[in-house]
C-alpha positions in Angstrom: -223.6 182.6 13.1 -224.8 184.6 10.0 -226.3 182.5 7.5 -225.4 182.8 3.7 -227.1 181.9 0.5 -227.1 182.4 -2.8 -229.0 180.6 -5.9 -226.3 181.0 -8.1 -224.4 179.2 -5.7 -226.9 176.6 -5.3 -227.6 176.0 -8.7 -223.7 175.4 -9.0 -223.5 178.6 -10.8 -221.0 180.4 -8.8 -218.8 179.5 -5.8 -220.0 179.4 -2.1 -219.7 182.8 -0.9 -218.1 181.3 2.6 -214.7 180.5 0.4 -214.1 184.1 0.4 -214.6 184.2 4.6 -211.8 182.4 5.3 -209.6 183.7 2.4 -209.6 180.8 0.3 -210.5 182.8 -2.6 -209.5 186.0 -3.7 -212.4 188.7 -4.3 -212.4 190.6 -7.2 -215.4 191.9 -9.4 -215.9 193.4 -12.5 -214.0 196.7 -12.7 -211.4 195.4 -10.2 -207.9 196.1 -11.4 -205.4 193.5 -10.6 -201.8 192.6 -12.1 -198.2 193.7 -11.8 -196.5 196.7 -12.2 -196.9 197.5 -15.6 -199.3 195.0 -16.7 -202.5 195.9 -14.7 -205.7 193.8 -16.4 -209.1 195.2 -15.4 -211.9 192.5 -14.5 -214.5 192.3 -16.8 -216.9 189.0 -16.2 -216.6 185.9 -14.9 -216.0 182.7 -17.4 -216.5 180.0 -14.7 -215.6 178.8 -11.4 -214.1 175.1 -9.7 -213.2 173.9 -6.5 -210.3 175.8 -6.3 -210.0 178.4 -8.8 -212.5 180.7 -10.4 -211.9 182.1 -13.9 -212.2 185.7 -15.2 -212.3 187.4 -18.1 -210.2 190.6 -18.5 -208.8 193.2 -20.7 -205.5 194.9 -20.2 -205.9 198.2 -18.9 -205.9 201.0 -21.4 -206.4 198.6 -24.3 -208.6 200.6 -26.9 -209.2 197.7 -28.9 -209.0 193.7 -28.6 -207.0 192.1 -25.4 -209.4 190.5 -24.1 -208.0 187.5 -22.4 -209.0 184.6 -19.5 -207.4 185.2 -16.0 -207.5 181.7 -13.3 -206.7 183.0 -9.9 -206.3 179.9 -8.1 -207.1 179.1 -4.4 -204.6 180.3 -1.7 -201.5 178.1 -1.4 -202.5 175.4 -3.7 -201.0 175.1 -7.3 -197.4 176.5 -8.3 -196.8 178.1 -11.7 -194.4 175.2 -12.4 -196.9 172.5 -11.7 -199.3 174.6 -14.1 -197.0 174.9 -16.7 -195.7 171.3 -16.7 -199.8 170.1 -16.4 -200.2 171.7 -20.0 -197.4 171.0 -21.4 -198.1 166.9 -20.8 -201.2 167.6 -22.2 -200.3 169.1 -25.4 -197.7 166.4 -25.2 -200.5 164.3 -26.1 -201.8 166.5 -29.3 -204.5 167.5 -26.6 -205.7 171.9 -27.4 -205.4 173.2 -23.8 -206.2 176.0 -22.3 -203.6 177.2 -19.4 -200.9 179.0 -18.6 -197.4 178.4 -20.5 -195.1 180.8 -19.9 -194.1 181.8 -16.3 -194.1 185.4 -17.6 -198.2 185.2 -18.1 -197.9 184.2 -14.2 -197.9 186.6 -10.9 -199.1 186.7 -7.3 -201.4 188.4 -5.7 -201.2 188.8 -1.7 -204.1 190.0 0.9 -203.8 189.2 4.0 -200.6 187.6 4.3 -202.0 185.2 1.7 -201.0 184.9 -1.7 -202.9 183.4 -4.8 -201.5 182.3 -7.9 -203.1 184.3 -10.9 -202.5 182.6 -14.7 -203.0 184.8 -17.7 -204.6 182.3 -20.3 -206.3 182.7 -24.0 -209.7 183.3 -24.3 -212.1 180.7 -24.9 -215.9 180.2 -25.3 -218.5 178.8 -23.5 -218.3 175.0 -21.7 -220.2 171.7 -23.1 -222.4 172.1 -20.3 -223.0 176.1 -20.9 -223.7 174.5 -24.8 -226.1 171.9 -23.8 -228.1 174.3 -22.3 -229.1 175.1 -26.0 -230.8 173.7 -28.4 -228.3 172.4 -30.4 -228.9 170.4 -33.8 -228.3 166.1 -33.8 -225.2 166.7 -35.8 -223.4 169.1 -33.1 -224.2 166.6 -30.2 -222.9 164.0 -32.4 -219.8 166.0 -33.0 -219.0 166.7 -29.1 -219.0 163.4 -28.5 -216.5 162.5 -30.7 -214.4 165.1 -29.9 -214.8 164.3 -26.2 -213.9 160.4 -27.4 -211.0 161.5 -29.0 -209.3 163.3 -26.0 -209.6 161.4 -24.0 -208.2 158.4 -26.5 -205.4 161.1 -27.1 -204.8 161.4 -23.3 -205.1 157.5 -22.5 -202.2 157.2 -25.9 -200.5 159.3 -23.7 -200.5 157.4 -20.4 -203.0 160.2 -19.2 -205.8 160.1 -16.6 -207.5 162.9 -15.5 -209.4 163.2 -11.9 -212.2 165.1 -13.6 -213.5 165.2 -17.0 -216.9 166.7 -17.0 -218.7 168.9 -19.3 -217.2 171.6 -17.6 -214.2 171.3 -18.3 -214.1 170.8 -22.1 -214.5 174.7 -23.9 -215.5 175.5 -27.4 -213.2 177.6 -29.1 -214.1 181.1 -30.2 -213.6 182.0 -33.5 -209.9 183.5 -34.9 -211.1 187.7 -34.4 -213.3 188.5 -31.8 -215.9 192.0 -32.5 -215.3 194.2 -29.9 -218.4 195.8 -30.3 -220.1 192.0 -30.0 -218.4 191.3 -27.4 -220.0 194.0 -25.1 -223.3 193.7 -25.9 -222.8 189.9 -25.3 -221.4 191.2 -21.9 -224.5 193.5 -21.2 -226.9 191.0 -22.0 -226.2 187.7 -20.8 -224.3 189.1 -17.8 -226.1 187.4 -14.7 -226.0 188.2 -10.9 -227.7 187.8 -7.9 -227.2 189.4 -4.2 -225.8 187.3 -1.3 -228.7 187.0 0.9 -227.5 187.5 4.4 -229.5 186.8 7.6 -227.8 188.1 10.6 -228.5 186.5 14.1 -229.3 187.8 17.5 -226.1 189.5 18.2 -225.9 191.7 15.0 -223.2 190.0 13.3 -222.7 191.3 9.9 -220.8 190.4 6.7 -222.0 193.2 4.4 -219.6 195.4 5.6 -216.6 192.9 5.3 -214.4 194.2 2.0 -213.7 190.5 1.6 -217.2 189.4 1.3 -219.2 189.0 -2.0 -222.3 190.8 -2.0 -222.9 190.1 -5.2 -222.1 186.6 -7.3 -221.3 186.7 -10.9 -222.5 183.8 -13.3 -220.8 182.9 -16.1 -221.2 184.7 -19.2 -222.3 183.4 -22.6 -220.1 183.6 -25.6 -222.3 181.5 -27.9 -222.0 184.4 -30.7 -218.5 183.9 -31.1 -217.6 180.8 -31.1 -216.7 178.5 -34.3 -219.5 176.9 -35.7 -219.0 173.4 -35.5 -217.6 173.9 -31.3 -214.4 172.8 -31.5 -213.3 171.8 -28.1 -210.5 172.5 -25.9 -209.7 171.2 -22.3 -209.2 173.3 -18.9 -208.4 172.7 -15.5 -206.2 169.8 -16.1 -203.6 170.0 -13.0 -205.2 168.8 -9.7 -203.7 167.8 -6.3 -204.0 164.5 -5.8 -203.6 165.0 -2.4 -207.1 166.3 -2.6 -209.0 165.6 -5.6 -211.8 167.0 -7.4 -214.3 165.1 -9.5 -217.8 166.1 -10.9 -220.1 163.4 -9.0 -222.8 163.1 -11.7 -219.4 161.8 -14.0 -217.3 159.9 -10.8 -217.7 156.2 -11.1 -219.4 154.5 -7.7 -216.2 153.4 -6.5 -215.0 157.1 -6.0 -218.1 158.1 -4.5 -217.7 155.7 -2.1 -214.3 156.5 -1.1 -215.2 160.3 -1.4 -218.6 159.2 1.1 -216.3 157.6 3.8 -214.0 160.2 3.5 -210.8 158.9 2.1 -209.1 160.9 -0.7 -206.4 157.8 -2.1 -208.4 158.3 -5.4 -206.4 157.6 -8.4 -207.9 158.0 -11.7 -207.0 155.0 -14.4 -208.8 154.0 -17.8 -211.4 152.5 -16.1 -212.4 155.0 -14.0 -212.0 157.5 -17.0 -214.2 155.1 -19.5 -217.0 155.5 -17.1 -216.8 159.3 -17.2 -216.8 159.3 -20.6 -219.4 157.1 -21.3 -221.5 159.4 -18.5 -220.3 162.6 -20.4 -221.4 161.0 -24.0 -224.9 160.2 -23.1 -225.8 163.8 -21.8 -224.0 165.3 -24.8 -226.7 162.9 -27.0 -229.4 163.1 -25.2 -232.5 165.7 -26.1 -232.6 166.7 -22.2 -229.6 167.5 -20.6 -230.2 166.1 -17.4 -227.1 165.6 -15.5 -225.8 168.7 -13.8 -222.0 169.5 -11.9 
């Protein structure tokens, strides 16, 4: 079998490159047009990446000025737009800013293969608490995402809701209200990362690089740190998961999932306890001077 690798990958960076082998994922890149008939957005960078959805951002074609918006293209057959619709509407139910899909007009399909994967048009949003810790950001800052993070999640608790996984990733500053186009690209330019899929091919020649499907190259989420309010408001993503087959951050699960997820069994149900934990996890890298806990 050919062997794969990527640093990006391993760093958790970007997705495997293997979820594209079996069509799990859909591949696009920057430059890739995509959309329906009519309303064709053109791939620009990637925003982020989860267990079953990576995140793009895109302009709508032939869009001189502005447009820029976030497209989620979720794994094949998992997720409906009626579940994602309903996940953020009980969110913002709560008084919870999400970022999602609301409308099933901003929703389509895209097929390959005989497989289809959802695609959501969402808002545009700035960088994740993780991307943000990666700076060096002032006492008062820290101390202002962790309240914010405490309030959500009070919010969503008020609100009888528990999430599977409530990480640093998941929780996005919001950009400010107009967006410099001319910014915007040279934020694109420069902080725009990738690295090749290094591909070692065994004895009987087997190749991927000549597979349309495969990613040669993996993108790594881009910075918005220029744009983005001040003081980091934050917003939540990724907030409907199947509990049929959960996802949680392990540096934030509590023991008793990683147990469960260690032997295998996937009856986890997220309650305030569980959730507490996470928090308290998430709180303590937000204050510390060295963020040290990675997802």
């Amino acid at each position: 079998m050919s062997e794969l690798y990527c640093g990006l990958a391993y760093e958790g960076r970007a997705e495997a490159p293997e979820a594209y082998l079996d069509g799990k994922l859909l591949y696009v890149e920057p430059g890739t047009t995509i959309g329906p008939r009519g309303h064709k957005f053109e791939i620009i960078a990637k925003l982020g990446h989860g267990g079953s959805s990576v995140v793009w951002m895109a302009r709508k074609k032939n869009t001189r000025l502005g447009g820029w918006r976030a497209i989620k293209i979720i794994a094949a057959g998992r997720s409906s737009v009626d579940e994602e619709i309903a996940a953020v509407q009980r969110i913002e139910s709560c008084g919870v800013d999400v970022v999602g899909c609301k409308s099933k007009s901003d929703a389509w399909t895209e097929e390959r293969d005989s497989k289809k994967y959802l695609c959501l048009k969402m808002g545009l949003s700035g960088p994740s608490v993780k991307e943000c810790l990666e700076c060096d950001l002032a006492p008062e800052l820290r101390l202002s995402l962790a309240i914010q993070a405490t309030d959500i999640m009070s919010k969503l608790h008020k609100g009888n809701m528990f999430l599977y996984d409530f990480s640093s990733s998941n929780l996005l500053a919001k950009l400010k209200p107009e967006v410099d186009d001319e910014l915007m690209w040279c934020i694109i330019e420069e902080t725009m990362r990738s690295e090749k899929v290094v591909i070692k091919v065994d004895q009987k020649g087997t190749s991927l690089s000549k597979d349309p499907k495969f990613p040669k190259i993996l993108y790594a989420p881009i910075s918005l740190g220029d744009i983005v309010d001040e003081m980091l408001p934050l917003q939540l993503i990724d907030v409907n998961q199947d509990p049929s087959n959960p996802g949680c951050s392990p540096p934030y699960a509590p023991p008793e999932f990683l147990e469960k997820i260690h032997r295998g069994d996937r009856s986890i149900i997220p309650d305030a306890k569980s959730n507490i934990f996470t928090l308290g996890v998430l709180v303590s890298d937000i204050n510390s001077a060295m963020h040290t806990t990675h997802d």
